[in-house]
Chimera marker file (.cmm) of the C-alpha trace (Angstrom):
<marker_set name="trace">
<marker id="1" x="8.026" y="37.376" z="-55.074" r="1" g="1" b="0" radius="0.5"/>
<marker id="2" x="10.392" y="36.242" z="-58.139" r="1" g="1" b="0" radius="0.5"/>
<marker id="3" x="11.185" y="33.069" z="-55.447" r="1" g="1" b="0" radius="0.5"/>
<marker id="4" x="7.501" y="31.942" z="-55.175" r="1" g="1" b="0" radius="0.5"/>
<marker id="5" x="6.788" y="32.808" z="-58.933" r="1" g="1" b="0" radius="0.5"/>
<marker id="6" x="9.589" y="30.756" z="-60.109" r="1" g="1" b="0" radius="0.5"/>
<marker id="7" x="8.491" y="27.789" z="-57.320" r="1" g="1" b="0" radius="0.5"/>
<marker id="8" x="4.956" y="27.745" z="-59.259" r="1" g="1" b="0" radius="0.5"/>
<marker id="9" x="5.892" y="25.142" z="-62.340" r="1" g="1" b="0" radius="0.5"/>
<marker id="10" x="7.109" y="22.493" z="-59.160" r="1" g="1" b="0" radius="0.5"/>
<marker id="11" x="3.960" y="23.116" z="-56.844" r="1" g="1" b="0" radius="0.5"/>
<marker id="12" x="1.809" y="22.167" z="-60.456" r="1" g="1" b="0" radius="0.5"/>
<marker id="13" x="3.859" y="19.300" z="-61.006" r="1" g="1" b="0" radius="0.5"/>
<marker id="14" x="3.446" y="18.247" z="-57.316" r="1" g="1" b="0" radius="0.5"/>
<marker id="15" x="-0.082" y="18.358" z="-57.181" r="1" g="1" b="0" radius="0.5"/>
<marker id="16" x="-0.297" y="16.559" z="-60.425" r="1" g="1" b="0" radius="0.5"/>
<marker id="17" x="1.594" y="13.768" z="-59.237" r="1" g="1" b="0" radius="0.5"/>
<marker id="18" x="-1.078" y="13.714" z="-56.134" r="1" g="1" b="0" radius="0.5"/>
<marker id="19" x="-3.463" y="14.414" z="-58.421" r="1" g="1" b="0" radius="0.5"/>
<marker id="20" x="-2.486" y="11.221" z="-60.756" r="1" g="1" b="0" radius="0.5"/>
<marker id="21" x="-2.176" y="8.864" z="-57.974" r="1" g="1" b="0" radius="0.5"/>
<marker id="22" x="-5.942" y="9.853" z="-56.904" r="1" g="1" b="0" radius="0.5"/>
<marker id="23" x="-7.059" y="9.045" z="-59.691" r="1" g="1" b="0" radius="0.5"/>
<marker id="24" x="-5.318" y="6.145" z="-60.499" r="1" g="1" b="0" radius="0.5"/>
<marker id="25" x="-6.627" y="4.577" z="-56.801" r="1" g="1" b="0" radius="0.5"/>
<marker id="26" x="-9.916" y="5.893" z="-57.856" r="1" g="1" b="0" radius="0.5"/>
<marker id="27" x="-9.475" y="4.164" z="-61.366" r="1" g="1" b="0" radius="0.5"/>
<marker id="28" x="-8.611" y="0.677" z="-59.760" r="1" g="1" b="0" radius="0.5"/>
<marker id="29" x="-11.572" y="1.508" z="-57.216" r="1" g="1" b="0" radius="0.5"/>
<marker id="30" x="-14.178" y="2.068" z="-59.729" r="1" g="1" b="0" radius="0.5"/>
<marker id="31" x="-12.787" y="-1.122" z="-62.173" r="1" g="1" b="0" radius="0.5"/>
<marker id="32" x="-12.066" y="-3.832" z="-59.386" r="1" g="1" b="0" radius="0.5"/>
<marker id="33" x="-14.596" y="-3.366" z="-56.551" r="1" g="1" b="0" radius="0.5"/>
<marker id="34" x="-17.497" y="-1.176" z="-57.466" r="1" g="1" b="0" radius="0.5"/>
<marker id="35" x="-17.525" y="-3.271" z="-60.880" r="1" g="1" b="0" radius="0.5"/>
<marker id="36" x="-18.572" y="-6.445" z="-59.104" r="1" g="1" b="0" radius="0.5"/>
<marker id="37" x="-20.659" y="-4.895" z="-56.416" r="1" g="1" b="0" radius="0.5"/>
<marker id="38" x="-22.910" y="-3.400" z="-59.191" r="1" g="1" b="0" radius="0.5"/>
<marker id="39" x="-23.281" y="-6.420" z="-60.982" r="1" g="1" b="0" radius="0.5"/>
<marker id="40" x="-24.040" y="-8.414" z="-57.769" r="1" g="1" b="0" radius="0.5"/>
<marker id="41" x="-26.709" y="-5.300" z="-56.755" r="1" g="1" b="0" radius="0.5"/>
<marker id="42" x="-27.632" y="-5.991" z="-60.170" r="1" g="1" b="0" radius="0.5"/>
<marker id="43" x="-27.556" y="-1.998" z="-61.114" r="1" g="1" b="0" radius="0.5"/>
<marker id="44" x="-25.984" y="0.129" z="-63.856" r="1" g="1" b="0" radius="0.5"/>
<marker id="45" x="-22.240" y="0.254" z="-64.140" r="1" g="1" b="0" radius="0.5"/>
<marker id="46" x="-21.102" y="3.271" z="-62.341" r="1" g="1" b="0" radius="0.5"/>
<marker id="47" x="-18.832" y="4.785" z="-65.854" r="1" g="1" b="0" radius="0.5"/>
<marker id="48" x="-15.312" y="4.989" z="-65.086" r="1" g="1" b="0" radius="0.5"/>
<marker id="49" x="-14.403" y="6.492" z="-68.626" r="1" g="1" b="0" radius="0.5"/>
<marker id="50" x="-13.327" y="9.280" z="-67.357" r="1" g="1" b="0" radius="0.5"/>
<marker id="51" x="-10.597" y="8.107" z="-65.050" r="1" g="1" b="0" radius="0.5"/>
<marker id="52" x="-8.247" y="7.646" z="-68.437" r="1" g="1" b="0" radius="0.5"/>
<marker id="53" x="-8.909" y="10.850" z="-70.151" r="1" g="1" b="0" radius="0.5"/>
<marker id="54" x="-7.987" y="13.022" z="-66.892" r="1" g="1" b="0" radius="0.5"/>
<marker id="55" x="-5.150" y="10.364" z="-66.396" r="1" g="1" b="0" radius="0.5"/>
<marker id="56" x="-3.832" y="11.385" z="-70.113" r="1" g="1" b="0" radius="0.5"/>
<marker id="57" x="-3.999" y="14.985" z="-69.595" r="1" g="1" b="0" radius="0.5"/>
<marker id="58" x="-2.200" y="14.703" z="-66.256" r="1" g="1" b="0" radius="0.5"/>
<marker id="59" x="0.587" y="12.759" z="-67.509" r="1" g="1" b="0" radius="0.5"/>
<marker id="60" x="1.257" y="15.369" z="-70.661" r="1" g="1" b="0" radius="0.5"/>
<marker id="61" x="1.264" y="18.144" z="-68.313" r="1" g="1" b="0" radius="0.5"/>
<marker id="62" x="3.514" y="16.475" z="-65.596" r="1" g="1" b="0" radius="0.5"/>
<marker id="63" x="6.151" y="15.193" z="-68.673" r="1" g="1" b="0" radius="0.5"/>
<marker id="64" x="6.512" y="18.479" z="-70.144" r="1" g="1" b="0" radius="0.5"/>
<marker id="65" x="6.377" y="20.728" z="-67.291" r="1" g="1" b="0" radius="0.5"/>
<marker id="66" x="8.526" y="17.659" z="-65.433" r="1" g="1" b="0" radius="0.5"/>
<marker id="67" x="11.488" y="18.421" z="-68.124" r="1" g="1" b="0" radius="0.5"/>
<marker id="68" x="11.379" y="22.018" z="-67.778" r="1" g="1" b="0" radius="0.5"/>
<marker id="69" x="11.977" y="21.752" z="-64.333" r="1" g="1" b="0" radius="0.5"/>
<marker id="70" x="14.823" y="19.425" z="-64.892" r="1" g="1" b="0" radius="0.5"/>
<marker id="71" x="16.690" y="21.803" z="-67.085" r="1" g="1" b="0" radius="0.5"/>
<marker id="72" x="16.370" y="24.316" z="-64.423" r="1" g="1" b="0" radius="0.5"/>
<marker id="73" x="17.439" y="21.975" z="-62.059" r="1" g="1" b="0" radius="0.5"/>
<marker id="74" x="20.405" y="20.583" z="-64.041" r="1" g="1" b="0" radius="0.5"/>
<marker id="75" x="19.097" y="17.003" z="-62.835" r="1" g="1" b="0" radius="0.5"/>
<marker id="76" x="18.861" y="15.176" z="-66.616" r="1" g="1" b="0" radius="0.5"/>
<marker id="77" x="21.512" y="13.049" z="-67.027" r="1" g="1" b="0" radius="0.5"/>
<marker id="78" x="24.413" y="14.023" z="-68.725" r="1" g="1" b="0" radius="0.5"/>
<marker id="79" x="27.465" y="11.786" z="-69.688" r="1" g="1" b="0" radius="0.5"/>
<marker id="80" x="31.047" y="13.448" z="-69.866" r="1" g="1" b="0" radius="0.5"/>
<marker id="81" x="33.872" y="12.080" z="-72.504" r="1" g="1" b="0" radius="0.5"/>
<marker id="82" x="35.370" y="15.003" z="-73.152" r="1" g="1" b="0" radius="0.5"/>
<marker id="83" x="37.767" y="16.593" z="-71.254" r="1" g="1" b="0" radius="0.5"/>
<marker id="84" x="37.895" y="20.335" z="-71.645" r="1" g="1" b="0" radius="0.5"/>
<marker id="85" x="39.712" y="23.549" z="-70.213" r="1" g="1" b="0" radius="0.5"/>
<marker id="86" x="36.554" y="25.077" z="-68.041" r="1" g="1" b="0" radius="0.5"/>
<marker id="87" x="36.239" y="27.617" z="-70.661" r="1" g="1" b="0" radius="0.5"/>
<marker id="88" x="35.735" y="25.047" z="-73.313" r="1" g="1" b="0" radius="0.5"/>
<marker id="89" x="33.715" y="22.876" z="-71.313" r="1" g="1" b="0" radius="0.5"/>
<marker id="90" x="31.547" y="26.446" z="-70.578" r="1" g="1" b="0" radius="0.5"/>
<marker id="91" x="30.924" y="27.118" z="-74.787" r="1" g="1" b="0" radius="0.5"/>
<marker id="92" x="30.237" y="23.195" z="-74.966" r="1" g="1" b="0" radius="0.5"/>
<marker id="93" x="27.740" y="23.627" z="-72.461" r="1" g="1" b="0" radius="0.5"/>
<marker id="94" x="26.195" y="27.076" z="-73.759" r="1" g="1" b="0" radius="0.5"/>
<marker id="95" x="25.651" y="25.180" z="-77.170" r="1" g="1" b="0" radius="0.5"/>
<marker id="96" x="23.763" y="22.420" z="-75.708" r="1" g="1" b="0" radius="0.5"/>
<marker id="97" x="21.336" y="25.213" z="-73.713" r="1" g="1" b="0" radius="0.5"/>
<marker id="98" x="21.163" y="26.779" z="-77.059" r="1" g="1" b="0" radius="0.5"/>
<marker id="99" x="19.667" y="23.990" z="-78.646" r="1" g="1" b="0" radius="0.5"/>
<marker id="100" x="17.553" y="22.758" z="-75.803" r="1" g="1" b="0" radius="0.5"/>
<marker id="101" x="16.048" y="25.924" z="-75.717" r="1" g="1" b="0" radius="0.5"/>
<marker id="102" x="15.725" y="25.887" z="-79.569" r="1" g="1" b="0" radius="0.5"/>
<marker id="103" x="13.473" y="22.488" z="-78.722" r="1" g="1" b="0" radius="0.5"/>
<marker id="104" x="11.575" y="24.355" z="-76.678" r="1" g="1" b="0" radius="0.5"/>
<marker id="105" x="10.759" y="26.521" z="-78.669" r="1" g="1" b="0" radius="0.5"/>
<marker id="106" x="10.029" y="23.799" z="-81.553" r="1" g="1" b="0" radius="0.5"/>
<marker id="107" x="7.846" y="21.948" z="-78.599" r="1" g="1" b="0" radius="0.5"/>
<marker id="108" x="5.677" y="25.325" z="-77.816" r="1" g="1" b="0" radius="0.5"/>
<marker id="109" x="5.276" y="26.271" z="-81.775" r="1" g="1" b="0" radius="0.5"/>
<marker id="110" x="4.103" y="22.731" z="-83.172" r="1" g="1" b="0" radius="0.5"/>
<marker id="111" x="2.088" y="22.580" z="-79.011" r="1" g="1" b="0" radius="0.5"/>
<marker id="112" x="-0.152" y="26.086" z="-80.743" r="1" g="1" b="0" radius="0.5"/>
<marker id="113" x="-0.363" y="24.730" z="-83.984" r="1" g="1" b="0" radius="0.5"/>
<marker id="114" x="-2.171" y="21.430" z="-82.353" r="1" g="1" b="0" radius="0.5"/>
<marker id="115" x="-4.026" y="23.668" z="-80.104" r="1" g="1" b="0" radius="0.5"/>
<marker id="116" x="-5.476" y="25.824" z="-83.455" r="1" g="1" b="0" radius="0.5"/>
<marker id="117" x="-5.858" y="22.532" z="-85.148" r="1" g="1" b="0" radius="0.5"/>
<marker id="118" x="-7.619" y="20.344" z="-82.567" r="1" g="1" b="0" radius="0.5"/>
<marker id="119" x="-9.886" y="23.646" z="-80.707" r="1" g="1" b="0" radius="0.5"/>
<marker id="120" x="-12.730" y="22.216" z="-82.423" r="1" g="1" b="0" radius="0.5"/>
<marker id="121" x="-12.803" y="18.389" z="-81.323" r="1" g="1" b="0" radius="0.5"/>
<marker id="122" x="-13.771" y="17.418" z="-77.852" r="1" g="1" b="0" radius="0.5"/>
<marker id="123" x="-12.557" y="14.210" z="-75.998" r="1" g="1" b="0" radius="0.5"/>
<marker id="124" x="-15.195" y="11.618" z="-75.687" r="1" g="1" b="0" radius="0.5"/>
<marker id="125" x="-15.662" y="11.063" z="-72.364" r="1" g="1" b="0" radius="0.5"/>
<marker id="126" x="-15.538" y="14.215" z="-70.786" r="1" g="1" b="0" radius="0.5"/>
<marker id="127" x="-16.132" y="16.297" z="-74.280" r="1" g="1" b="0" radius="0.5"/>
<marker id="128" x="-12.908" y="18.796" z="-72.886" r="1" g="1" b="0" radius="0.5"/>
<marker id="129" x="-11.489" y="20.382" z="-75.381" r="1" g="1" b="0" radius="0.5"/>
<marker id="130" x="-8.677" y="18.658" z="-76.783" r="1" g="1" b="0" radius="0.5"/>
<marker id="131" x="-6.470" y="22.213" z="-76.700" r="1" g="1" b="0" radius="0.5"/>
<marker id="132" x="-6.207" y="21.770" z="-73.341" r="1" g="1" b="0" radius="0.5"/>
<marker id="133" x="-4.453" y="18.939" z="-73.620" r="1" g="1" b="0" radius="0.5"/>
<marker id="134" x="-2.217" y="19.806" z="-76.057" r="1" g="1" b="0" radius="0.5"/>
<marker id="135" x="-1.757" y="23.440" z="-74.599" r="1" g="1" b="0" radius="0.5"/>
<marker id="136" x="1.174" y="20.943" z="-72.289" r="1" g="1" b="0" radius="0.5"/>
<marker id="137" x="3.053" y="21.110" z="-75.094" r="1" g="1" b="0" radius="0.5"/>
<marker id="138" x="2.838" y="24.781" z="-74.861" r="1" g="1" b="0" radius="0.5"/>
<marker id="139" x="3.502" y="25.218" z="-71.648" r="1" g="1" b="0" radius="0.5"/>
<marker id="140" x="6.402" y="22.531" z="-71.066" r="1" g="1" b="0" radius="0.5"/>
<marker id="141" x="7.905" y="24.115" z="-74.382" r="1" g="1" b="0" radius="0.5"/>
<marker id="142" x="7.867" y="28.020" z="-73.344" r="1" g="1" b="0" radius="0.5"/>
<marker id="143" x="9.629" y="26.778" z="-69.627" r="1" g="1" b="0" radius="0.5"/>
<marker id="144" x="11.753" y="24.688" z="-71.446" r="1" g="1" b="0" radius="0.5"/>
<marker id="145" x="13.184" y="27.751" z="-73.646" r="1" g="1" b="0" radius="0.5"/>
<marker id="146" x="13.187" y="29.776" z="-70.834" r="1" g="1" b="0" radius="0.5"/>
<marker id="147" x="15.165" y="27.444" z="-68.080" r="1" g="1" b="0" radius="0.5"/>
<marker id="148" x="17.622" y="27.255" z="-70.947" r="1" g="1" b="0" radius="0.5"/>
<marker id="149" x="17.796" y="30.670" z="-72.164" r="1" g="1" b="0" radius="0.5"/>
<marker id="150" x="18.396" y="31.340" z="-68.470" r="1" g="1" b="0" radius="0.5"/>
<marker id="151" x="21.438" y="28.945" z="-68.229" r="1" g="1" b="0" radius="0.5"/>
<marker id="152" x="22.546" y="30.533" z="-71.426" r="1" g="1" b="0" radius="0.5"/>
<marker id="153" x="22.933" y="34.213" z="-69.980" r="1" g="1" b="0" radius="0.5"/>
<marker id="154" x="23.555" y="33.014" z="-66.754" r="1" g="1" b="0" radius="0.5"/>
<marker id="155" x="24.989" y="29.401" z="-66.149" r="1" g="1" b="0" radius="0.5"/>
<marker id="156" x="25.165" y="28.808" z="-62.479" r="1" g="1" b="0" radius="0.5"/>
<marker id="157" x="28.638" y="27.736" z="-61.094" r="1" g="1" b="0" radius="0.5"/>
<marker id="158" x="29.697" y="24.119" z="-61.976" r="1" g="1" b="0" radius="0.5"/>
<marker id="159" x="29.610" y="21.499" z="-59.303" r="1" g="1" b="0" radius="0.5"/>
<marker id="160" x="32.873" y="19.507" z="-58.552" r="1" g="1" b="0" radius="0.5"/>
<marker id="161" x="33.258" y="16.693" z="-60.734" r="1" g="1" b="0" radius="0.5"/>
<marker id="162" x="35.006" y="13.641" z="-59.500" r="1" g="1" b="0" radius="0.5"/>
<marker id="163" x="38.162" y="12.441" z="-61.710" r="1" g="1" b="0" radius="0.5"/>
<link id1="1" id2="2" r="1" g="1" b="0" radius="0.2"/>
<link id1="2" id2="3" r="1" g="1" b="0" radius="0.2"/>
<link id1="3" id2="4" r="1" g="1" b="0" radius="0.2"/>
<link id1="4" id2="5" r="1" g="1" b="0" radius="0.2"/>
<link id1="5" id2="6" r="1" g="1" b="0" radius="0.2"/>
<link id1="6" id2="7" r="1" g="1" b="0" radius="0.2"/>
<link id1="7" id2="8" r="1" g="1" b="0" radius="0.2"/>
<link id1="8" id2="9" r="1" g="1" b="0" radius="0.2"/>
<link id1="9" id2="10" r="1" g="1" b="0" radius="0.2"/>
<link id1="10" id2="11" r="1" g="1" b="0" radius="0.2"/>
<link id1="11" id2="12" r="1" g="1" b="0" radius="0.2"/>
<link id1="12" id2="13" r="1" g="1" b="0" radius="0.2"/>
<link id1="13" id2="14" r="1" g="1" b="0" radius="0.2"/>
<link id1="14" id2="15" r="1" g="1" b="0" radius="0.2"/>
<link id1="15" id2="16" r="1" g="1" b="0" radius="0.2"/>
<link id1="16" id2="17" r="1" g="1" b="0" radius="0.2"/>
<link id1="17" id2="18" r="1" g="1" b="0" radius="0.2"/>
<link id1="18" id2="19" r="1" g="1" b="0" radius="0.2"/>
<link id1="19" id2="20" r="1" g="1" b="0" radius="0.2"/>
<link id1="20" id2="21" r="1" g="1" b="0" radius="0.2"/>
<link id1="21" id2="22" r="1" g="1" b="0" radius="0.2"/>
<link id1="22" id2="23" r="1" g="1" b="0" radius="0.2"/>
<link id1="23" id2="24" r="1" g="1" b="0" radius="0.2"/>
<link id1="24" id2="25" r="1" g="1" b="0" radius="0.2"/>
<link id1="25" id2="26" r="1" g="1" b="0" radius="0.2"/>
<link id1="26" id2="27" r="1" g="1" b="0" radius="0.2"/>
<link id1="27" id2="28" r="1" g="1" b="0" radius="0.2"/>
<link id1="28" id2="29" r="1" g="1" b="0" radius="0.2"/>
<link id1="29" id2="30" r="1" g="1" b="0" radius="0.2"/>
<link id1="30" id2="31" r="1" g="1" b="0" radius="0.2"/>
<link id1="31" id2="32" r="1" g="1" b="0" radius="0.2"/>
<link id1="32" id2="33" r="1" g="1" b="0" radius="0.2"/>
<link id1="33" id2="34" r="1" g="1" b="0" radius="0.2"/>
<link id1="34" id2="35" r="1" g="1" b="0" radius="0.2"/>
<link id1="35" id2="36" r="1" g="1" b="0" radius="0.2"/>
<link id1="36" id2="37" r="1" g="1" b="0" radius="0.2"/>
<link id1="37" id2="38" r="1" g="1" b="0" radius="0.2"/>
<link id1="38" id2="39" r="1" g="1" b="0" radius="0.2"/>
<link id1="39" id2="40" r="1" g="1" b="0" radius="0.2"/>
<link id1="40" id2="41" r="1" g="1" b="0" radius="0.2"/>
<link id1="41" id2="42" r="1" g="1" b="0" radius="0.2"/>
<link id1="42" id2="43" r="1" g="1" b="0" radius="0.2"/>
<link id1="43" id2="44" r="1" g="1" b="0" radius="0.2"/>
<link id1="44" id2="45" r="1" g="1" b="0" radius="0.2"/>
<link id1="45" id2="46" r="1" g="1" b="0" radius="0.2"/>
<link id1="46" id2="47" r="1" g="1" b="0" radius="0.2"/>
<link id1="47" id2="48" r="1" g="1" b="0" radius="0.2"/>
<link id1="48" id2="49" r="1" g="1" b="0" radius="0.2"/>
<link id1="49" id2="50" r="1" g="1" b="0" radius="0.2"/>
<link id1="50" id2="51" r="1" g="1" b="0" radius="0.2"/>
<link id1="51" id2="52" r="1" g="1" b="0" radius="0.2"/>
<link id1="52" id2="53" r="1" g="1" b="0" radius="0.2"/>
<link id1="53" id2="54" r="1" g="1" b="0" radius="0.2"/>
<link id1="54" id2="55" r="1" g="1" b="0" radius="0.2"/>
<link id1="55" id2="56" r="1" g="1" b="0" radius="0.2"/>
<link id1="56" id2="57" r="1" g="1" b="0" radius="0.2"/>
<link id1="57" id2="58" r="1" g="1" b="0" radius="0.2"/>
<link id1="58" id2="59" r="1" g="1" b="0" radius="0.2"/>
<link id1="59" id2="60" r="1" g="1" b="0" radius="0.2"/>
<link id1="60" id2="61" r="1" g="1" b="0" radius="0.2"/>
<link id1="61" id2="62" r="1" g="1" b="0" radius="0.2"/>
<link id1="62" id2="63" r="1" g="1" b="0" radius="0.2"/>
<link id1="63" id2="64" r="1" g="1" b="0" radius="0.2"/>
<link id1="64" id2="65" r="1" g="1" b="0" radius="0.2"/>
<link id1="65" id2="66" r="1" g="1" b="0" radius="0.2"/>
<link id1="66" id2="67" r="1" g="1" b="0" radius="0.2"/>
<link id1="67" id2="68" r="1" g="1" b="0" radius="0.2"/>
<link id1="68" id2="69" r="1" g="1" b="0" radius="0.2"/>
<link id1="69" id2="70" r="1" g="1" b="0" radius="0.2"/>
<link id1="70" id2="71" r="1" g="1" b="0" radius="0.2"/>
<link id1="71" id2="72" r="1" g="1" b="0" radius="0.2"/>
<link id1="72" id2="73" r="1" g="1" b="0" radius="0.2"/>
<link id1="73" id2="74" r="1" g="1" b="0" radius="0.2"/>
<link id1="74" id2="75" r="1" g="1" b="0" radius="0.2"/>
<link id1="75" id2="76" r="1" g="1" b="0" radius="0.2"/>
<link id1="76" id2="77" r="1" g="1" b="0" radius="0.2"/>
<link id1="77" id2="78" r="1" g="1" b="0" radius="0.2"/>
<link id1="78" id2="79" r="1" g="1" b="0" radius="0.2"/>
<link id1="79" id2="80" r="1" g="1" b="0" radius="0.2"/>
<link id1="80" id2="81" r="1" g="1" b="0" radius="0.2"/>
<link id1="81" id2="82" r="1" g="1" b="0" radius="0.2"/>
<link id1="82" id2="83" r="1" g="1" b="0" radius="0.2"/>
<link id1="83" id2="84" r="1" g="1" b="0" radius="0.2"/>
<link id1="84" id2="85" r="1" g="1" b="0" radius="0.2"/>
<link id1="85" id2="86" r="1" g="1" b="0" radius="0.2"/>
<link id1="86" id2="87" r="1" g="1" b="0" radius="0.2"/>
<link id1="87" id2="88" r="1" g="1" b="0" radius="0.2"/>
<link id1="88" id2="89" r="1" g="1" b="0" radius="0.2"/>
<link id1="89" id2="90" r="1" g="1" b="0" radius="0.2"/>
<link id1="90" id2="91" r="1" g="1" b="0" radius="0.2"/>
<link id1="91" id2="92" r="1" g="1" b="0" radius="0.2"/>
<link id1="92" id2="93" r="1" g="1" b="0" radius="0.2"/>
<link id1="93" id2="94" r="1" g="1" b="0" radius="0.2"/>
<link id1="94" id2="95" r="1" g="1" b="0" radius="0.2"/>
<link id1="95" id2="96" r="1" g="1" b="0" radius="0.2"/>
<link id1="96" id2="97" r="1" g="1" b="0" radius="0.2"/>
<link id1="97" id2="98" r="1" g="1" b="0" radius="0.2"/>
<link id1="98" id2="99" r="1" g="1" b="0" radius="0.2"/>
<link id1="99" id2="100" r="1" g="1" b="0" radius="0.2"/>
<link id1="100" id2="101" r="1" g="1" b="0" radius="0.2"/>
<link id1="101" id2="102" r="1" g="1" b="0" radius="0.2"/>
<link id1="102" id2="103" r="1" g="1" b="0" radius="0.2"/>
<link id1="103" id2="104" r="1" g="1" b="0" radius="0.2"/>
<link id1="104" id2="105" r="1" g="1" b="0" radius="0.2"/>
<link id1="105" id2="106" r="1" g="1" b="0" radius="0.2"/>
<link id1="106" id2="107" r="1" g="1" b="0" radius="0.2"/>
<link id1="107" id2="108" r="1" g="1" b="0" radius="0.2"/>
<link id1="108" id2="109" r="1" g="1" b="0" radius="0.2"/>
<link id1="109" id2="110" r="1" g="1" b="0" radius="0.2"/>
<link id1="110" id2="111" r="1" g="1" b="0" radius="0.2"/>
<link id1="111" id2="112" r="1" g="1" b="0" radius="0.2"/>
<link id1="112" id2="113" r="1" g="1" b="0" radius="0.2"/>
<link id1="113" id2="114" r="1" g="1" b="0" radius="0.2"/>
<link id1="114" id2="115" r="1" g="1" b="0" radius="0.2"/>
<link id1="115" id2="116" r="1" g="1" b="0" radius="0.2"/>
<link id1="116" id2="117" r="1" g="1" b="0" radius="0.2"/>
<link id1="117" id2="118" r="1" g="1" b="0" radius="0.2"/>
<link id1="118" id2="119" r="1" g="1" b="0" radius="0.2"/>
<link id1="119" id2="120" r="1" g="1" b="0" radius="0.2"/>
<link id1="120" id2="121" r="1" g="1" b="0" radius="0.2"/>
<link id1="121" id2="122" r="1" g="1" b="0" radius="0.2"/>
<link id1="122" id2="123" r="1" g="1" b="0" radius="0.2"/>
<link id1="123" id2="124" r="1" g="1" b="0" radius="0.2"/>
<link id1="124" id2="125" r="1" g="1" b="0" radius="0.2"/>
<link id1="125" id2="126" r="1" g="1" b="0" radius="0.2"/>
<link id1="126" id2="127" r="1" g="1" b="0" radius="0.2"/>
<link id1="127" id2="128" r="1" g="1" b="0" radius="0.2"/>
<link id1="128" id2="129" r="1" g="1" b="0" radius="0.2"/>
<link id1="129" id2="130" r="1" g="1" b="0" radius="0.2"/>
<link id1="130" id2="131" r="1" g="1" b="0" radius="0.2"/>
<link id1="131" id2="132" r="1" g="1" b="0" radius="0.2"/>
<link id1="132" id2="133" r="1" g="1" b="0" radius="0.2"/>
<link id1="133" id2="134" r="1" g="1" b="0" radius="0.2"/>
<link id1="134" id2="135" r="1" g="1" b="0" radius="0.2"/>
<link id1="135" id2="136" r="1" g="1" b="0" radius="0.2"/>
<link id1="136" id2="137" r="1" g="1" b="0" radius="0.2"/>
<link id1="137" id2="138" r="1" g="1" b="0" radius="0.2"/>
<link id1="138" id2="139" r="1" g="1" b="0" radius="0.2"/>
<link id1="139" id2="140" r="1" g="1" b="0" radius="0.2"/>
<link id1="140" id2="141" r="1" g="1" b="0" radius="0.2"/>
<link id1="141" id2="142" r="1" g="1" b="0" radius="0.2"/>
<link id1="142" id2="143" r="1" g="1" b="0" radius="0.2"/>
<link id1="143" id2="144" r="1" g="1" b="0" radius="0.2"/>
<link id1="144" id2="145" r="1" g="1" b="0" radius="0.2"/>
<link id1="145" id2="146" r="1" g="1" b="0" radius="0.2"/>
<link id1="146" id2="147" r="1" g="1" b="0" radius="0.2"/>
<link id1="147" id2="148" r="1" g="1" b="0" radius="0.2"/>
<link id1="148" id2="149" r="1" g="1" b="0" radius="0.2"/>
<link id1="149" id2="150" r="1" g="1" b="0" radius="0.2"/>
<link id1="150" id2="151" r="1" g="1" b="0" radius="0.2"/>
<link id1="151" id2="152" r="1" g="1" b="0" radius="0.2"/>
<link id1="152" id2="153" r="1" g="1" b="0" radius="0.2"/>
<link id1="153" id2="154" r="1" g="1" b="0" radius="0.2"/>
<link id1="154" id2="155" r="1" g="1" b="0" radius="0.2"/>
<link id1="155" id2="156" r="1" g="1" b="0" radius="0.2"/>
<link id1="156" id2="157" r="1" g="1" b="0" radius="0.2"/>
<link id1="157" id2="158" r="1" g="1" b="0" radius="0.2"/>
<link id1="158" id2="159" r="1" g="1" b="0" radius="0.2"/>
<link id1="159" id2="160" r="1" g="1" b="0" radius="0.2"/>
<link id1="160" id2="161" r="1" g="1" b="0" radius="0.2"/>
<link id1="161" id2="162" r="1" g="1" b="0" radius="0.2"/>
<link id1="162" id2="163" r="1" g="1" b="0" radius="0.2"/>
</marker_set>
């Protein structure tokens, strides 16, 4: 159970992503063909507004969620120029979770603020509620504490470095 609860945040981000490209192909769909076969029909404009507001909200959600996973995943990028003892390198490394899950938690505290802020105003197209978009901010920032809390109390074993 723990497995498939902790394999949620990368089945979201994968749909996103299909979810983005949809739209996106549905976005150059609506602009470059049914565009010019309305105005040669001579009918009303089929709206495509909404294409860019769900576009938006997909990309926060995939960016913030995105990084959490890649703190869990230890795939960021990291550049070494120090050369420690492994215990040294282990408190250098427990510093830096420290303070990315101090972000994190920075990212989820100003995310409610927005969210209490902004609960009142609507987007224009689609009139959603713009704490939905910013609740990303509170989502990506709560995983991000957590993935980093986690390697924190419980780094997972290093992976040979080439000299």
């Amino acid at each position: 159970m723990m497995k498939f609860i902790a394999a949620i945040p990368k089945l979201v981000v994968s749909l996103l992503l299909i979810a983005a490209i949809v739209n996106l192909l549905i976005g150059v769909f609506l602009r470059y063909v049914m565009i010019p076969v309305t105005d040669w029909l001579d009918l009303d404009p089929i709206p495509f507004t909404w294409v860019e507001e769900v576009g938006e909200m997909m990309l926060a959600y995939l960016t913030l969620i995105g990084a959490a996973i890649g703190v869990r995943e230890r795939a960021h990028f990291t550049l070494h120029v120090l050369h420690l003892t492994p215990r040294g390198l282990l408190f250098v490394e427990r510093i830096h979770f420290v303070l990315v899950a101090a972000l994190g938690l920075l990212v989820a505290w100003f995310g409610v603020r927005l969210c209490i802020l902004n609960s009142t105003l609507t987007t224009p197209g689609l009139e959603i509620n713009l704490a939905v978009l910013y609740g990303s901010a509170v989502i990506g920032g709560v995983l991000l504490a957590i993935y980093a809390a986690s390697m924190v109390i419980a780094p997972p074993p290093r992976f040979p470095t080439a000299h």
